[in-house]
C-alpha positions in Angstrom: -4.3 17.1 -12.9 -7.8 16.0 -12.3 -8.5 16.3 -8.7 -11.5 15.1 -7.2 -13.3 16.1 -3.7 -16.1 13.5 -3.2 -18.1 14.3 -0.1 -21.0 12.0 0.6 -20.5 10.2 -2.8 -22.3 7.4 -2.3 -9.7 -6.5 -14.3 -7.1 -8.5 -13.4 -9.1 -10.9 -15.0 -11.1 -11.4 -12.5 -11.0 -13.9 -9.0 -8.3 -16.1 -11.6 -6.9 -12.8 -13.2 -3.5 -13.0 -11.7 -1.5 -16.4 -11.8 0.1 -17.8 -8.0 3.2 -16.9 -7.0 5.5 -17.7 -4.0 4.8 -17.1 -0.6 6.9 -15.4 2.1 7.1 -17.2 5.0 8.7 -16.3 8.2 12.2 -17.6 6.2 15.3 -15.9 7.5 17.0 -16.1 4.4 19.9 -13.1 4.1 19.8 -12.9 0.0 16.6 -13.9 -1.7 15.2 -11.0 -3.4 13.2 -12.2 -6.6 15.2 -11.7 -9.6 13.1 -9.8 -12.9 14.4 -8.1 -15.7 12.6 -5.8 -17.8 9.6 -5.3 -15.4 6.8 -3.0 -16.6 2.8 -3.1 -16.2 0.9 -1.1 -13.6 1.3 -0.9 -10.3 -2.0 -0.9 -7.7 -0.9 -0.1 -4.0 -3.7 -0.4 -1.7 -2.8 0.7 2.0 -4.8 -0.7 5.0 -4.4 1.8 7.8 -3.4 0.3 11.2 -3.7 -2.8 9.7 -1.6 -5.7 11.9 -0.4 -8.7 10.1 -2.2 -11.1 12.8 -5.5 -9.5 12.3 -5.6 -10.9 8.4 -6.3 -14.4 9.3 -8.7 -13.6 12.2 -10.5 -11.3 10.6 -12.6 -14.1 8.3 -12.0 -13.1 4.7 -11.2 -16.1 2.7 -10.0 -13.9 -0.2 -7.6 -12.4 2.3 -6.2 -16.0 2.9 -6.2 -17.0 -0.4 -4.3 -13.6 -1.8 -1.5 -14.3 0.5 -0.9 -17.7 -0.2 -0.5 -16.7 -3.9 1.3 -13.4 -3.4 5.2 -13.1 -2.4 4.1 -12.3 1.7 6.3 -10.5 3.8 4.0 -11.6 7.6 6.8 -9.4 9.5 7.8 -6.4 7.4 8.5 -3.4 9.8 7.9 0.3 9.0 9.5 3.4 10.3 9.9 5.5 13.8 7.8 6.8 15.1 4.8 4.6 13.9 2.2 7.2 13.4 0.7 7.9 10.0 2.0 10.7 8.2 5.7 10.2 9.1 5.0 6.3 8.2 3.6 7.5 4.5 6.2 10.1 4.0 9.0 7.0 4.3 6.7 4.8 2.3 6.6 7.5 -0.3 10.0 8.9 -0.3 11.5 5.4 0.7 13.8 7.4 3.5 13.1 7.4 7.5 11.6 10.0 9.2 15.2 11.7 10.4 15.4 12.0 6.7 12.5 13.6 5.3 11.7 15.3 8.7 8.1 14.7 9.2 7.8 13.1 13.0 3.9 14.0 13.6 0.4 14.1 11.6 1.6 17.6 11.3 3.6 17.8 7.5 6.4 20.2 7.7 8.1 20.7 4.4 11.3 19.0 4.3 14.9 20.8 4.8 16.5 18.8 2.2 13.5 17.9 -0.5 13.6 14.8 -1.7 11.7 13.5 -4.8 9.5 11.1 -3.8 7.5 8.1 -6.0 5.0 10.3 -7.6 7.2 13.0 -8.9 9.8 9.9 -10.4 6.9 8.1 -11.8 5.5 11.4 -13.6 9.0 12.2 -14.7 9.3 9.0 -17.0 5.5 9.5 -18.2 4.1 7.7 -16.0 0.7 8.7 -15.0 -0.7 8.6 -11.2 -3.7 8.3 -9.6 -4.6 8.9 -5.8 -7.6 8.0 -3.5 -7.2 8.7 -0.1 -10.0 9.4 2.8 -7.4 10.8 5.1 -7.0 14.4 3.7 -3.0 14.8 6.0 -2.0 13.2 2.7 -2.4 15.7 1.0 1.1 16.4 1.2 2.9 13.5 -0.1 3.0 14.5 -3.3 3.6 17.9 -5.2 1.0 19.8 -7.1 0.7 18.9 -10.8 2.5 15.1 -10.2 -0.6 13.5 -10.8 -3.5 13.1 -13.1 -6.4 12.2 -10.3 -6.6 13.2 -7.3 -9.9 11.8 -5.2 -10.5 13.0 -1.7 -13.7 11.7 0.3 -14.6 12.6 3.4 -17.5 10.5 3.9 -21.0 11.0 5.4 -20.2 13.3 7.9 -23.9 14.2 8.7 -24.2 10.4 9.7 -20.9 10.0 11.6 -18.8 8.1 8.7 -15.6 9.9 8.1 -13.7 7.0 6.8 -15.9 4.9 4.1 -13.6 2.6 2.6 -16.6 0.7 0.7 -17.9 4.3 -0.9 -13.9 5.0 -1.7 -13.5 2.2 -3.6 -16.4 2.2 -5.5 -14.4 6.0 -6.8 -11.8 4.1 -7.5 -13.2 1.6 -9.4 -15.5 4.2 -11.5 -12.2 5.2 -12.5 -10.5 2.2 -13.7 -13.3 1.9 -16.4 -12.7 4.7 -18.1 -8.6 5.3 -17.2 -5.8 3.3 -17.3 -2.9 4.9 -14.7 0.1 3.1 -14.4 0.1 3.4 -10.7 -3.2 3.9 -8.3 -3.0 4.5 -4.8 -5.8 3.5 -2.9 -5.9 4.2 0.9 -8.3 3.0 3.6 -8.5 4.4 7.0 -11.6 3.0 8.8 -9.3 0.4 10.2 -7.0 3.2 12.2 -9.9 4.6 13.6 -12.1 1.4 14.3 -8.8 0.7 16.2 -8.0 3.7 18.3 -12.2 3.9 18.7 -12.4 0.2 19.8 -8.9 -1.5 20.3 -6.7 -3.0 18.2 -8.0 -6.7 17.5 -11.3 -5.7 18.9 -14.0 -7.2 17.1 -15.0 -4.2 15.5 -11.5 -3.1 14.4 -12.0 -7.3 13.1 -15.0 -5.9 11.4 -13.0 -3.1 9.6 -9.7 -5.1 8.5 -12.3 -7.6 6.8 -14.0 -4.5 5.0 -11.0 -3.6 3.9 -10.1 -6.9 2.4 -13.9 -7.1 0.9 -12.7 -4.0 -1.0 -9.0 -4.7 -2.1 -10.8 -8.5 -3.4 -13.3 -5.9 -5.6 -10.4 -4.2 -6.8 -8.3 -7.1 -7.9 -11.2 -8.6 -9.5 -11.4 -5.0 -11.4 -7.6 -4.3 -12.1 -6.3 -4.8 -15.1 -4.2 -8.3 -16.4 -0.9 -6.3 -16.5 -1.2 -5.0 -13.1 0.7 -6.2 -9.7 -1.6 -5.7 -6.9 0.5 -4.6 -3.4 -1.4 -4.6 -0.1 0.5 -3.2 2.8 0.0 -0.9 6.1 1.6 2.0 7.3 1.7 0.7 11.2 0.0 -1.5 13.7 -1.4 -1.1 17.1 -2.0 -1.9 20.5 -4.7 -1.3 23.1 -6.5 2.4 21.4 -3.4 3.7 20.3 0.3 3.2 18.5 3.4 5.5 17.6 5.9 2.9 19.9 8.3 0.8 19.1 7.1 -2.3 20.1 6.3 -5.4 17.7 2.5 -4.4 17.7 3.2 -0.9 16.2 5.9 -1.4 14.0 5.0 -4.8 12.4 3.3 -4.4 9.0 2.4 -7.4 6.6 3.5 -6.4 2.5 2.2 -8.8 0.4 3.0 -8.6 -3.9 0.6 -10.5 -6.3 2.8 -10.1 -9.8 0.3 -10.5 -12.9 1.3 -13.0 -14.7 1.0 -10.7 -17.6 4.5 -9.5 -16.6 8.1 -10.5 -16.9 8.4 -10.6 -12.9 5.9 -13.0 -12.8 8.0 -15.7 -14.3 10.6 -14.9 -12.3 8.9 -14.9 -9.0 6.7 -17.9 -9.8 8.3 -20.8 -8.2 10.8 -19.0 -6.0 12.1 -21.0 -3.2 12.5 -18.2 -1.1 12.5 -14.1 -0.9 13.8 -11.9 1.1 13.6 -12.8 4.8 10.1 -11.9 6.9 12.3 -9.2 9.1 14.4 -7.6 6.1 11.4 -5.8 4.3 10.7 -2.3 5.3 8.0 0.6 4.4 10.5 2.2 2.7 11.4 -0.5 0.3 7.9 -0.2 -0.8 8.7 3.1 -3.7 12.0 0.9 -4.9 10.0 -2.0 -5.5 6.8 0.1 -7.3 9.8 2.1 -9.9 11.0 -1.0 -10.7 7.9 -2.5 -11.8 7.3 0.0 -13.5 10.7 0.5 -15.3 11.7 3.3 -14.1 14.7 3.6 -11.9 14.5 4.6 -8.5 15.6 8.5 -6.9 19.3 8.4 -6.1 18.9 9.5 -2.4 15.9 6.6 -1.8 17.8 4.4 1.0 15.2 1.5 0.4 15.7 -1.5 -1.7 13.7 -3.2 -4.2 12.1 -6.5 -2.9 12.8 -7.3 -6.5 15.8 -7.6 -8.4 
Protein backbone atom coordinates (compact mmCIF):
# COMPACT_ATOMS: atom_id res chain seq x y z
CA UNK A 1 0.00 0.00 0.00
CA UNK A 2 1.11 3.49 -1.00
CA UNK A 3 -0.15 5.89 1.53
CA UNK A 4 0.11 9.44 1.10
CA UNK A 5 0.08 12.39 3.84
CA UNK A 6 -0.19 15.66 1.85
CA UNK A 7 -0.05 18.69 4.13
CA UNK A 8 -0.12 22.01 2.43
CA UNK A 9 0.13 20.30 -1.08
CA UNK A 10 -0.85 22.92 -3.09
CA UNK A 11 -10.99 10.76 -18.80
CA UNK A 12 -14.30 9.85 -19.11
CA UNK A 13 -13.80 11.22 -22.29
CA UNK A 14 -14.21 14.36 -21.31
CA UNK A 15 -17.52 16.91 -20.69
CA UNK A 16 -19.23 14.05 -23.50
CA UNK A 17 -17.20 11.08 -22.05
CA UNK A 18 -20.11 9.26 -20.41
CA UNK A 19 -23.37 8.72 -22.62
CA UNK A 20 -27.09 9.94 -20.73
CA UNK A 21 -28.94 7.77 -18.81
CA UNK A 22 -32.27 7.85 -16.95
CA UNK A 23 -33.12 10.04 -14.29
CA UNK A 24 -34.71 9.27 -10.92
CA UNK A 25 -37.37 11.23 -10.21
CA UNK A 26 -39.39 11.46 -7.07
CA UNK A 27 -41.24 8.04 -8.66
CA UNK A 28 -42.66 5.70 -6.03
CA UNK A 29 -42.25 2.78 -7.93
CA UNK A 30 -41.92 -0.52 -5.46
CA UNK A 31 -39.64 -2.75 -8.14
CA UNK A 32 -37.56 -0.84 -10.61
CA UNK A 33 -34.06 -1.47 -9.93
CA UNK A 34 -32.03 -1.33 -13.28
CA UNK A 35 -31.36 -4.68 -14.63
CA UNK A 36 -27.27 -5.43 -15.87
CA UNK A 37 -25.58 -8.40 -16.35
CA UNK A 38 -22.01 -8.79 -16.44
CA UNK A 39 -21.12 -5.38 -15.07
CA UNK A 40 -17.38 -4.52 -14.77
CA UNK A 41 -15.26 -1.14 -15.28
CA UNK A 42 -14.18 1.19 -12.50
CA UNK A 43 -15.94 2.54 -10.00
CA UNK A 44 -15.34 6.51 -8.83
CA UNK A 45 -17.41 7.45 -5.58
CA UNK A 46 -17.05 10.98 -4.76
CA UNK A 47 -18.75 11.98 -1.35
CA UNK A 48 -19.95 15.58 -0.70
CA UNK A 49 -20.06 15.96 3.08
CA UNK A 50 -23.21 17.45 4.50
CA UNK A 51 -24.32 17.88 1.24
CA UNK A 52 -28.45 18.27 0.99
CA UNK A 53 -30.14 17.29 -2.12
CA UNK A 54 -31.95 20.83 -2.31
CA UNK A 55 -28.73 22.70 -2.13
CA UNK A 56 -27.61 21.13 -5.79
CA UNK A 57 -29.87 23.22 -7.78
CA UNK A 58 -29.40 26.44 -5.69
CA UNK A 59 -26.10 26.26 -5.44
CA UNK A 60 -25.50 27.57 -9.43
CA UNK A 61 -23.41 24.83 -11.06
CA UNK A 62 -24.75 24.08 -14.38
CA UNK A 63 -22.60 20.92 -14.55
CA UNK A 64 -24.31 19.84 -11.36
CA UNK A 65 -27.78 20.21 -13.23
CA UNK A 66 -26.69 18.76 -16.22
CA UNK A 67 -24.93 15.43 -14.37
CA UNK A 68 -28.27 14.72 -12.77
CA UNK A 69 -30.39 14.87 -15.52
CA UNK A 70 -28.09 12.29 -17.29
CA UNK A 71 -27.34 10.06 -14.21
CA UNK A 72 -29.93 7.50 -12.65
CA UNK A 73 -30.88 10.39 -9.50
CA UNK A 74 -32.05 9.17 -6.36
CA UNK A 75 -33.35 13.38 -5.06
CA UNK A 76 -34.54 11.55 -1.69
CA UNK A 77 -32.22 8.65 -0.76
CA UNK A 78 -31.90 8.57 3.19
CA UNK A 79 -28.83 7.43 5.12
CA UNK A 80 -28.44 5.90 8.50
CA UNK A 81 -29.18 6.89 12.47
CA UNK A 82 -27.74 8.83 13.90
CA UNK A 83 -26.72 11.13 10.93
CA UNK A 84 -23.28 12.15 11.93
CA UNK A 85 -20.22 11.31 9.89
CA UNK A 86 -18.32 8.46 10.92
CA UNK A 87 -21.36 6.17 11.81
CA UNK A 88 -22.95 7.47 8.31
CA UNK A 89 -19.48 6.19 6.45
CA UNK A 90 -19.08 3.09 8.38
CA UNK A 91 -22.93 2.01 6.93
CA UNK A 92 -21.91 3.34 3.64
CA UNK A 93 -18.85 1.25 3.78
CA UNK A 94 -19.90 -1.87 5.36
CA UNK A 95 -23.56 -1.47 3.79
CA UNK A 96 -25.04 -2.28 7.62
CA UNK A 97 -26.68 0.35 10.13
CA UNK A 98 -24.98 1.64 12.87
CA UNK A 99 -26.65 -0.98 15.54
CA UNK A 100 -24.70 -3.22 13.36
CA UNK A 101 -21.30 -2.17 12.96
CA UNK A 102 -21.47 -0.33 16.28
CA UNK A 103 -19.96 3.03 15.56
CA UNK A 104 -22.70 5.76 16.90
CA UNK A 105 -20.14 8.84 17.20
CA UNK A 106 -16.96 10.45 15.32
CA UNK A 107 -15.31 8.32 17.87
CA UNK A 108 -14.49 4.60 15.82
CA UNK A 109 -14.78 1.82 18.18
CA UNK A 110 -13.75 -1.47 16.63
CA UNK A 111 -16.66 -3.52 15.89
CA UNK A 112 -17.91 -6.61 18.16
CA UNK A 113 -18.82 -8.64 15.34
CA UNK A 114 -16.22 -7.48 12.31
CA UNK A 115 -17.70 -7.29 9.25
CA UNK A 116 -15.81 -7.01 5.96
CA UNK A 117 -16.52 -3.97 4.49
CA UNK A 118 -16.14 -2.72 0.46
CA UNK A 119 -12.47 -2.24 0.49
CA UNK A 120 -11.39 -5.56 1.98
CA UNK A 121 -14.16 -7.48 -0.77
CA UNK A 122 -12.81 -5.37 -3.54
CA UNK A 123 -9.09 -6.26 -2.69
CA UNK A 124 -10.11 -9.86 -2.22
CA UNK A 125 -11.09 -10.38 -6.02
CA UNK A 126 -7.90 -8.19 -7.14
CA UNK A 127 -9.41 -5.33 -7.18
CA UNK A 128 -7.22 -2.42 -6.47
CA UNK A 129 -8.37 0.72 -4.20
CA UNK A 130 -7.59 4.07 -3.91
CA UNK A 131 -8.62 6.68 -1.09
CA UNK A 132 -8.54 10.53 -0.74
CA UNK A 133 -10.07 11.77 2.10
CA UNK A 134 -9.39 15.35 4.12
CA UNK A 135 -11.12 14.12 7.12
CA UNK A 136 -8.43 11.94 8.79
CA UNK A 137 -11.70 9.91 11.40
CA UNK A 138 -11.67 7.90 8.18
CA UNK A 139 -9.00 6.46 8.82
CA UNK A 140 -10.72 3.69 10.05
CA UNK A 141 -12.92 2.42 7.48
CA UNK A 142 -10.78 0.32 5.96
CA UNK A 143 -8.03 -2.20 7.31
CA UNK A 144 -4.31 -1.77 6.83
CA UNK A 145 -2.85 -3.26 3.61
CA UNK A 146 -6.69 -3.18 1.69
CA UNK A 147 -5.56 -0.58 -0.42
CA UNK A 148 -2.91 0.54 -2.78
CA UNK A 149 -3.12 4.63 -2.13
CA UNK A 150 -3.93 6.10 0.62
CA UNK A 151 -3.91 10.24 0.37
CA UNK A 152 -4.62 12.21 3.52
CA UNK A 153 -4.53 16.24 3.33
CA UNK A 154 -4.96 18.29 5.91
CA UNK A 155 -4.78 21.45 4.21
CA UNK A 156 -3.17 24.93 4.91
CA UNK A 157 -3.45 24.94 8.39
CA UNK A 158 -1.07 27.95 8.88
CA UNK A 159 -3.84 29.88 6.81
CA UNK A 160 -7.00 28.45 8.37
CA UNK A 161 -7.97 25.81 5.54
CA UNK A 162 -8.46 22.48 6.99
CA UNK A 163 -10.72 21.19 4.42
CA UNK A 164 -9.42 22.07 0.68
CA UNK A 165 -11.41 20.18 -1.57
CA UNK A 166 -9.91 22.01 -4.77
CA UNK A 167 -6.09 21.11 -3.57
CA UNK A 168 -7.57 17.33 -2.78
CA UNK A 169 -8.65 16.81 -6.00
CA UNK A 170 -5.95 18.11 -7.88
CA UNK A 171 -4.11 14.70 -5.71
CA UNK A 172 -6.53 12.81 -7.03
CA UNK A 173 -6.33 13.68 -10.34
CA UNK A 174 -2.25 13.55 -10.35
CA UNK A 175 -3.07 10.08 -9.70
CA UNK A 176 -5.39 9.08 -12.31
CA UNK A 177 -2.48 9.87 -14.87
CA UNK A 178 -0.27 7.60 -13.86
CA UNK A 179 -2.75 4.68 -12.10
CA UNK A 180 -5.68 3.08 -13.05
CA UNK A 181 -7.62 1.71 -9.66
CA UNK A 182 -10.71 0.03 -10.15
CA UNK A 183 -12.34 1.95 -7.42
CA UNK A 184 -11.28 5.67 -6.09
CA UNK A 185 -12.81 7.28 -3.26
CA UNK A 186 -12.74 10.78 -3.14
CA UNK A 187 -14.16 12.70 -0.11
CA UNK A 188 -14.87 16.42 0.40
CA UNK A 189 -15.49 17.99 3.66
CA UNK A 190 -15.48 21.84 3.24
CA UNK A 191 -19.16 21.51 2.82
CA UNK A 192 -19.80 19.95 6.54
CA UNK A 193 -17.91 22.58 7.95
CA UNK A 194 -19.03 25.63 5.76
CA UNK A 195 -22.34 24.30 7.20
CA UNK A 196 -21.92 23.93 10.92
CA UNK A 197 -19.51 27.37 10.56
CA UNK A 198 -22.29 29.24 8.54
CA UNK A 199 -25.71 27.33 8.36
CA UNK A 200 -26.89 24.91 6.30
CA UNK A 201 -28.15 26.63 2.95
CA UNK A 202 -26.21 29.70 4.00
CA UNK A 203 -24.69 31.31 1.13
CA UNK A 204 -21.44 30.28 2.08
CA UNK A 205 -22.22 26.59 2.68
CA UNK A 206 -23.92 27.54 -1.20
CA UNK A 207 -20.39 28.53 -1.92
CA UNK A 208 -18.88 25.14 -0.79
CA UNK A 209 -21.57 22.61 -2.36
CA UNK A 210 -20.75 24.52 -5.73
CA UNK A 211 -16.84 23.91 -5.09
CA UNK A 212 -17.59 20.75 -4.62
CA UNK A 213 -19.42 20.18 -7.81
CA UNK A 214 -16.57 22.45 -9.67
CA UNK A 215 -14.34 19.56 -8.56
CA UNK A 216 -16.42 16.26 -9.12
CA UNK A 217 -17.12 18.10 -12.98
CA UNK A 218 -12.88 18.10 -13.09
CA UNK A 219 -12.94 14.62 -12.13
CA UNK A 220 -15.41 13.26 -14.62
CA UNK A 221 -13.82 15.17 -17.32
CA UNK A 222 -10.54 13.17 -16.02
CA UNK A 223 -11.93 9.64 -15.32
CA UNK A 224 -11.58 7.10 -17.50
CA UNK A 225 -14.31 5.88 -20.41
CA UNK A 226 -15.03 2.61 -18.41
CA UNK A 227 -15.69 4.30 -15.34
CA UNK A 228 -19.27 4.97 -13.47
CA UNK A 229 -19.03 8.21 -11.67
CA UNK A 230 -21.30 8.02 -8.14
CA UNK A 231 -21.83 11.27 -6.26
CA UNK A 232 -23.56 10.94 -2.93
CA UNK A 233 -23.42 12.41 0.83
CA UNK A 234 -23.19 10.92 4.01
CA UNK A 235 -26.01 13.31 5.74
CA UNK A 236 -27.64 16.75 5.51
CA UNK A 237 -28.23 19.53 7.90
CA UNK A 238 -30.13 22.09 9.50
CA UNK A 239 -29.42 25.41 11.15
CA UNK A 240 -25.23 24.78 12.37
CA UNK A 241 -25.72 21.35 13.07
CA UNK A 242 -27.22 17.65 12.22
CA UNK A 243 -27.21 14.00 13.87
CA UNK A 244 -31.43 14.03 13.99
CA UNK A 245 -33.78 12.44 12.41
CA UNK A 246 -35.52 14.83 10.63
CA UNK A 247 -35.82 15.11 6.68
CA UNK A 248 -33.00 17.80 6.67
CA UNK A 249 -30.40 15.40 8.24
CA UNK A 250 -31.20 12.22 6.91
CA UNK A 251 -32.07 13.08 3.22
CA UNK A 252 -29.12 12.46 0.94
CA UNK A 253 -29.21 12.80 -3.03
CA UNK A 254 -27.19 9.41 -4.83
CA UNK A 255 -26.91 10.04 -8.17
CA UNK A 256 -25.05 7.07 -10.90
CA UNK A 257 -23.67 8.23 -14.24
CA UNK A 258 -22.99 4.50 -15.93
CA UNK A 259 -20.13 4.92 -18.74
CA UNK A 260 -21.49 3.90 -21.59
CA UNK A 261 -18.34 1.86 -21.99
CA UNK A 262 -20.14 -0.70 -19.74
CA UNK A 263 -22.75 -3.37 -20.02
CA UNK A 264 -25.05 -1.46 -17.33
CA UNK A 265 -25.09 1.34 -19.43
CA UNK A 266 -27.31 -0.32 -22.01
CA UNK A 267 -29.32 -1.56 -19.58
CA UNK A 268 -29.94 1.58 -17.67
CA UNK A 269 -30.20 3.78 -20.75
CA UNK A 270 -33.79 4.31 -21.44
CA UNK A 271 -35.20 2.99 -18.22
CA UNK A 272 -38.68 4.03 -17.55
CA UNK A 273 -38.15 4.03 -14.00
CA UNK A 274 -35.68 2.89 -10.93
CA UNK A 275 -36.04 2.22 -7.77
CA UNK A 276 -38.35 4.71 -5.99
CA UNK A 277 -36.72 8.27 -4.57
CA UNK A 278 -37.47 6.92 -0.71
CA UNK A 279 -36.19 3.17 -1.21
CA UNK A 280 -32.44 4.01 -1.72
CA UNK A 281 -30.26 4.05 1.32
CA UNK A 282 -26.40 4.77 2.25
CA UNK A 283 -25.98 1.38 2.73
CA UNK A 284 -27.09 0.24 -0.64
CA UNK A 285 -24.23 2.26 -1.88
CA UNK A 286 -21.10 -0.92 -1.30
CA UNK A 287 -23.85 -3.48 -3.06
CA UNK A 288 -24.23 -1.35 -5.87
CA UNK A 289 -20.13 -0.48 -6.22
CA UNK A 290 -19.32 -4.79 -6.02
CA UNK A 291 -21.59 -5.19 -8.54
CA UNK A 292 -20.21 -2.95 -10.92
CA UNK A 293 -17.33 -4.18 -10.39
CA UNK A 294 -18.20 -7.96 -10.64
CA UNK A 295 -17.55 -8.88 -7.58
CA UNK A 296 -20.31 -10.15 -5.39
CA UNK A 297 -21.24 -8.47 -2.37
CA UNK A 298 -20.19 -9.68 1.67
CA UNK A 299 -22.87 -12.15 2.77
CA UNK A 300 -23.74 -10.14 6.05
CA UNK A 301 -24.11 -6.59 3.80
CA UNK A 302 -28.07 -5.92 4.53
CA UNK A 303 -28.02 -3.33 1.55
CA UNK A 304 -29.14 -3.89 -1.92
CA UNK A 305 -27.80 -3.21 -5.20
CA UNK A 306 -29.62 -0.27 -6.99
CA UNK A 307 -28.67 -2.44 -9.84
CA UNK A 308 -29.76 -5.76 -10.81
Amino acid sequence: METVNANNAGGMGGADGMGGVSRVGNAGHTDNTVKTENTEGKVILALVDGMRPDSISKCGSDFADAFLKKSLYYAEAQTVMPSVTLPCHMSLFHSVVPERHGVTTNTYVPPVRPIDGLIEQLNKFDKKSAIFYNWEELRDLWRPGNVVHSCYMTGDISAGVHYDDSALTDLALAYLQKSSPSFLFLYLGATDIAGHDFGWMSEKYLQAVKTAWNCIERVYGAAPKDCTLIVTADHGGHGRGHGENIPEDMTIPIALHISPETPAAKSAKGASSVKGANSANIIDIAPTVTKLLGVPPVKEWEGKSLIL
